[in-house]
N, C-alpha and C positions, 0 to 999 in steps of 0.2 A: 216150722213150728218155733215158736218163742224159747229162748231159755230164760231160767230165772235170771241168769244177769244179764240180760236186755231188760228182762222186765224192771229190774230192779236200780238200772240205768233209767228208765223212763218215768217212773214214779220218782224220782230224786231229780229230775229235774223240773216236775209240774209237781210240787210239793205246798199242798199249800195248808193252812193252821186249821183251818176247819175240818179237814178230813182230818187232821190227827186227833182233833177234838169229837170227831164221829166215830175214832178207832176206839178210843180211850174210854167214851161211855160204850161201845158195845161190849170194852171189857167187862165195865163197870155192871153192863146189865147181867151178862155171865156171871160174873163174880154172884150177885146179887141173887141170883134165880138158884146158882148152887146152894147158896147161904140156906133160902127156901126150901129148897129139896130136903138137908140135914133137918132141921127143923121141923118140917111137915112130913117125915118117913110114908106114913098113913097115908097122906091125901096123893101122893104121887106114886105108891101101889096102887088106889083106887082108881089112878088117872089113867093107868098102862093096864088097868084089869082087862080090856077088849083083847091086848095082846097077852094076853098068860098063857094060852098054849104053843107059845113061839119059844120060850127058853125062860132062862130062870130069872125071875123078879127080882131077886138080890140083887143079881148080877147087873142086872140093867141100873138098880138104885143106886148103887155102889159107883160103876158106871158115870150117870150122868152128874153123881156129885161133884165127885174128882172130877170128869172132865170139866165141869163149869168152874166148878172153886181153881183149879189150877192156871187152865185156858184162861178164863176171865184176868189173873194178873197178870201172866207172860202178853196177854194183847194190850192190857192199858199199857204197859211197858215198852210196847212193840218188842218184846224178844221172845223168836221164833215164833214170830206172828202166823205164819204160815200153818206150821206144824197144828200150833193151836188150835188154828182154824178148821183146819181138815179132821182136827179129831171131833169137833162141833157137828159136823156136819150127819153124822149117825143119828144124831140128839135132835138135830131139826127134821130131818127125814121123820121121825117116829112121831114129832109135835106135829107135824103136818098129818101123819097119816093116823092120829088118832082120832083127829075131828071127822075122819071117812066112816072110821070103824065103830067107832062110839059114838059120844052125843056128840053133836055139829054146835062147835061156840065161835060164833064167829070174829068177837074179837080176840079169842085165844089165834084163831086160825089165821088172823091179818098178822097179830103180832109175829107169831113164827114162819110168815113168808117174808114179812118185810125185814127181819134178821136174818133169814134166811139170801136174800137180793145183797146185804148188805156184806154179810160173812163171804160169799161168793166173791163179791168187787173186790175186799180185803187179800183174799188168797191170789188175785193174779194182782194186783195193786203194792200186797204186800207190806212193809210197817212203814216206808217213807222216811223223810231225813232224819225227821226229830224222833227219834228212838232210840232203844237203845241196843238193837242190832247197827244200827247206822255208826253209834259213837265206837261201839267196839270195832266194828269194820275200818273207822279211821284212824285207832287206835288211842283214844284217850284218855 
């Protein structure tokens, strides 16, 4: 089994500008879709209504705000890419399986598998040189 610091060996030394620039806007779209959530309380109740008898609505709103408004900076940043990622990961399961339970959109449903493929690669991939897990591990 991999540990993180192989993994974290391996992605520092195949580091290249474009994945950080794929890291940075997946923060970027986190960040953005939280932004969304706050702003549209309404539309993202009505969007998890198939799932209301699973647990409390708040909690879920409340939930995906933070985690995207937060997660989304700590990954443009790369720090605690990781963490951030896996906290994502509840939020994409439920974007996915709302288009089962509810109305089927399917380019909501493309968008949140192909962040979904993307958030995955991130968590064993991890933030990479240019970060700012990397600058403090070097100590700068």
């Amino acid at each position: 089994m991999l540990s993180i610091k192989s993994l974290n060996k391996w992605a520092n030394a195949h580091t290249y500008y474009w994945l950080d620039v794929l890291r940075v806007a997946l923060g970027v779209l986190f960040f953005i879709k939280g932004v969304n959530f706050i702003s549209q309380t309404e539309t993202l109740v009505t969007l998890i209504e198939p799932l209301r008898g699973f647990g409390g609505t708040m909690l879920v709103v409340h939930y995906v705000a933070s985690a995207h408004l937060v997660g989304g900076i700590l990954i443009a940043f790369g720090l605690l890419t990781r963490w951030a990622l896996i906290a994502q990961l509840p939020i994409l399961f439920g974007a996915i399986l709302i288009n089962f339970v509810g109305v089927m959109s399917a380019s909501n449903l493309i968008l949140a598998l192909v962040v979904f493929v993307f958030t995955a690669f991130f968590i064993f991939y991890g933030s990479g040189k240019h970060s700012a897990d990397y600058l403090m591990k070097m100590g700068y």
